[in-house]
N, C-alpha and C positions, 0 to 999 in steps of 0.2 A: 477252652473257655476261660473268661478274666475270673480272678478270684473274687470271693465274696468281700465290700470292702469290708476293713479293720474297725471295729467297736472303738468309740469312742476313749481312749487310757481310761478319761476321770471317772467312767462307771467302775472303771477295778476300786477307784479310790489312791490311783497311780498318777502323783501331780509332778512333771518333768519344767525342764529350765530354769531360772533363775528366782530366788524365793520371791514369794507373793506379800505384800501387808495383807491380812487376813486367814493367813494360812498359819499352820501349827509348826513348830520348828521342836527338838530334842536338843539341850544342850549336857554332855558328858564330861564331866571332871575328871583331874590325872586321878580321882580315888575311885571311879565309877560312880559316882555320886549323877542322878539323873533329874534335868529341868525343864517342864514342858510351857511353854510361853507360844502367846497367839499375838501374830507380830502385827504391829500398828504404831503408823506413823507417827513419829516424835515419842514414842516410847519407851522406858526402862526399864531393865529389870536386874532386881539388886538380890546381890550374893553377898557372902561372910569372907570373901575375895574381891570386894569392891562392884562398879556396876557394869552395864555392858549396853550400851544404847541400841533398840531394834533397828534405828535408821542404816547403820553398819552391818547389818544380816541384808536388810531387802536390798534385790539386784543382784546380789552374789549366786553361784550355783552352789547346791550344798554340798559336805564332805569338805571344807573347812576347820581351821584352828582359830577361835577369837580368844582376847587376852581380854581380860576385864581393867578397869582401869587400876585397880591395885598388883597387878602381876596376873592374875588367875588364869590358866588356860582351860578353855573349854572346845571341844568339839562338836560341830554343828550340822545335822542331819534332820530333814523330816525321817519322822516313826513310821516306823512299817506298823502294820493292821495288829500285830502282836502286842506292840508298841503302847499303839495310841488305845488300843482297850483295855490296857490296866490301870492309863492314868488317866482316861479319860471321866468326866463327871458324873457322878452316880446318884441315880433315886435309889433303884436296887442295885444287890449284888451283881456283880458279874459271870458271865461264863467265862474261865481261863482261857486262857490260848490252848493249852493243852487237851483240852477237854471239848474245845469247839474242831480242833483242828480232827480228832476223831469224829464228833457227829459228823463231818462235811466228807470224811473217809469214810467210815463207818456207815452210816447213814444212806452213804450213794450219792449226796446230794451232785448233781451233774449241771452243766450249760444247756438251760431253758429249760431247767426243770418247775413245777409248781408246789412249792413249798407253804405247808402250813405254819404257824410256827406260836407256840403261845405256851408262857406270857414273854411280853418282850423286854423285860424290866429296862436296863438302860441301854439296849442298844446293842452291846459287845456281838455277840451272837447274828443278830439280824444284817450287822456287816459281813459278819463273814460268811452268811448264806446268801447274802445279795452278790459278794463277790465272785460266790463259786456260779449261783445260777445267770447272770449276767443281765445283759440287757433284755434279750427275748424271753427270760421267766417268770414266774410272780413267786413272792413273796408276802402272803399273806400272814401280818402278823396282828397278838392279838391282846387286850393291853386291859384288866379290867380298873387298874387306879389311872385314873387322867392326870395324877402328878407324875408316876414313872412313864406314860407314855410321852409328856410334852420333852420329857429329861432326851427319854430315845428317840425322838425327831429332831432335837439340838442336836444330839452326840450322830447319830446316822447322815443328816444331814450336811455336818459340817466336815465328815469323813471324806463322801462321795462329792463337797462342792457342790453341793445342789439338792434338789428333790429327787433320788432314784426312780428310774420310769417302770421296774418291776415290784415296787414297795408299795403294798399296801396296808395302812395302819387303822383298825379296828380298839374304839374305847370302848371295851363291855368285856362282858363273860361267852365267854367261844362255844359251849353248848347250846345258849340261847339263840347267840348270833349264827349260827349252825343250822339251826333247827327254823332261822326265820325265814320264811318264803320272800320275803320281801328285799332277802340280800342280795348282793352281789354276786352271782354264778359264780364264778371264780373263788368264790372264799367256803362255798358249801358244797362241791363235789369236784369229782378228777381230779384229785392233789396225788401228787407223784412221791410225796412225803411230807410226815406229819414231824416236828419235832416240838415236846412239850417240856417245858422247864417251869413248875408251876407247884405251889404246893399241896395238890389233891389231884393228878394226874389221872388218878384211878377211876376218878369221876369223870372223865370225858372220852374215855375207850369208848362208848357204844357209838358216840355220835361223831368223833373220829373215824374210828369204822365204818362209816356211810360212806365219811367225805372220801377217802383212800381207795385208789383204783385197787381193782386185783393183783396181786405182785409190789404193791407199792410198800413201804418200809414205816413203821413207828418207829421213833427214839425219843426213851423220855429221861432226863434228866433230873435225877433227884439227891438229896443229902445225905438221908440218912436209912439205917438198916433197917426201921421200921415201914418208911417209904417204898424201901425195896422190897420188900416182901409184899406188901399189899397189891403195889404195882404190877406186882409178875401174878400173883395169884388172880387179879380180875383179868389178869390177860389170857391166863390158862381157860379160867372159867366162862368167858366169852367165847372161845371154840372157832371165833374165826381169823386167829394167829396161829401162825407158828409157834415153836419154843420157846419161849423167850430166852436172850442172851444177855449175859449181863455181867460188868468187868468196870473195876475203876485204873486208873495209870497213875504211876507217880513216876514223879520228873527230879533227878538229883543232878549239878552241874558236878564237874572235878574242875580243882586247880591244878594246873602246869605251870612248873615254877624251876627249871634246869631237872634237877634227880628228884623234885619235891612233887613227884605223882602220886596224887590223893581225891578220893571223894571231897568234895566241897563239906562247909560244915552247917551250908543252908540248903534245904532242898523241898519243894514244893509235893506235899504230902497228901493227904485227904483232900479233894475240893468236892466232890459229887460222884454219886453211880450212876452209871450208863445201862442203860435196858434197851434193847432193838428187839424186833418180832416182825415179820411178814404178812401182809393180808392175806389171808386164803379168796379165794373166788367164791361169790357168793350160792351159798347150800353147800359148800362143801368146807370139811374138819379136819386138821392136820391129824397122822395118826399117835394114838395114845405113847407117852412115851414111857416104854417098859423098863425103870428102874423102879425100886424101892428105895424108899427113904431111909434116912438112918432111925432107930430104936429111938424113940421121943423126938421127932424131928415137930411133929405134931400133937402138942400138949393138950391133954383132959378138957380146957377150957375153947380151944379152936373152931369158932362157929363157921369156919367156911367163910366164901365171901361176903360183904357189911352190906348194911342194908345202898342200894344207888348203884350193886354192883348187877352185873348179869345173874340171874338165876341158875345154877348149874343142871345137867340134865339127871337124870339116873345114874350112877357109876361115876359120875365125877366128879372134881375140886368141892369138897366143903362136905357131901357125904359121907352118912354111915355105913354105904354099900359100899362106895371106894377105900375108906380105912380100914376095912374089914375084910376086904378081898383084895389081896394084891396082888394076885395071880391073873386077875381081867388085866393087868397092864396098869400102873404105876400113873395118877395123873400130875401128879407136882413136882417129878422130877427129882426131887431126893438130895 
């Protein structure tokens, strides 16, 4: 049988032959010095090495050397996806390369998958889940300021060349829009994966948990150690996840230099924690997991989960029967 044809490149976001006016180009100086310029006709762009006319980039194929008109040499490539999302234009913060490149590992996200995804601040992230699920998946993403959503319809759009045919972009709050009968089927049930990057995550587990088939995957992305605790404990407390897992990555370059092998002396450190957990099938509860916690893991003043969060049953997360008996099996994992 003929094979299925080939997807279209410019949904990867993958633009081949000769550079375009309108397209994004990278120019690299002999210091590594990096310049992103969006080429149009009769245009310049001026360096502390003199300038470099865009009329002389369009038509060429990239992987080029251009001289500026004072001497300067620069190197000339469109950015790869890594690239163009850290200097791409920001309402919000960004998701790192590092840290998306896990969610889309991590996460599972696969080709025609249906991905939930919120909030979508500027974009970073929503490429590279549009990349990984392709043409035949959705990407449901979910944006409650209309400033950083219009930012990530610029920056998305002008990645992929176009309007992506599995992107869709929601202005509002995702629990509401969730919960609205009157949405979109596609944005309120059988999502194949949830990924939240938002700052009160904790607050949209229940109604996440609807939208997510059985075996389907959350990953929420947050900053900081407070986040992370909350996050994992309403997900305990909710009884229909797994474990939660949870891990951040740091990324250090080395210079190579003849004998001069060395750790770099910059290296991308802290950016966010990663939380993944499993949906259970519904009536059914992952089993208790049997550790203790360390001696004051859970201090005097620890009311269990906050008001918005799931109610815990008997025995578990936030009671006085579960801190008092550890021998029922251990519910917060220690």
């Amino acid at each position: 049988m003929p094979a299925e044809p080939v997807d279209d490149p410019a949904w990867a976001g993958v633009r081949r032959g000769p550079l375009q006016a309108g397209e994004w180009v990278r120019l690299t100086d002999t210091k590594g010095r990096r310049h992103n310029i969006n080429l149009e006709p009769g245009g310049r762009f001026f360096t502390n090495r003199g300038s470099i006319d865009h009329d002389d980039l369009i038509g060429r194929p990239e992987g080029f050397t251009v001289a500026s008109s004072a001497g300067g040499e620069y190197l000339v490539f469109r950015p790869l996806l890594n690239e163009f999302t850290v200097s791409m234009p920001r309402g919000a913060a960004v998701v790192y390369p590092k840290d998306a490149g896990q969610i889309v590992a991590l996460a599972d996200i696969f080709p025609g998958a249906r991905v939930l995804e919120a909030g979508a601040g500027s974009g970073a992230l929503s490429c590279a889940l549009l990349r990984a699920v392709g043409p035949r998946g959705v990407v449901s993403s979910f944006e409650r300021r209309a400033d950083f959503a219009e930012v990530a319809v610029a920056n998305v759009t002008q990645f992929f060349a176009g309007k992506h045919p599995a992107w869709r972009m929601t202005v509002g709050d995702l629990v509401t829009s969730l919960q609205d009968p009157s949405g979109e089927a596609d944005t309120r049930a059988d999502m194949d994966r949830a990924v939240l990057d938002m700052l009160a995550p904790w607050e949209c587990v229940a109604a996440v948990a609807e939208a997510l088939v059985p075996g389907g995957v959350l990953c929420s992305y947050v900053a900081t150690t407070t986040q992370l605790g909350r996050v994992v404990e309403t997900l305990r407390a909710h009884g229909g996840f797994t474990e939660p897992h949870c891990w951040e990555s740091l990324v250090r370059d080395w210079h190579v230099e003849g004998l001069a092998i060395r750790p770099s002396h910059k290296m991308i450190g802290h950016t966010g924690f990663l939380v993944t957990a499993r949906r259970m099938a519904p009536g059914e509860r992952a089993p208790t997991k049997k550790r203790r916690p360390a001696p004051g893991a859970y201090g005097v003043d620890y009311q269990g989960p906050r008001p918005g969060d799931v109610p815990p049953q008997a025995g578990e997360a936030g009671t006085e029967e579960a801190r008092t008996e550890p021998s029922r099996g251990e519910p917060y994992g220690g």
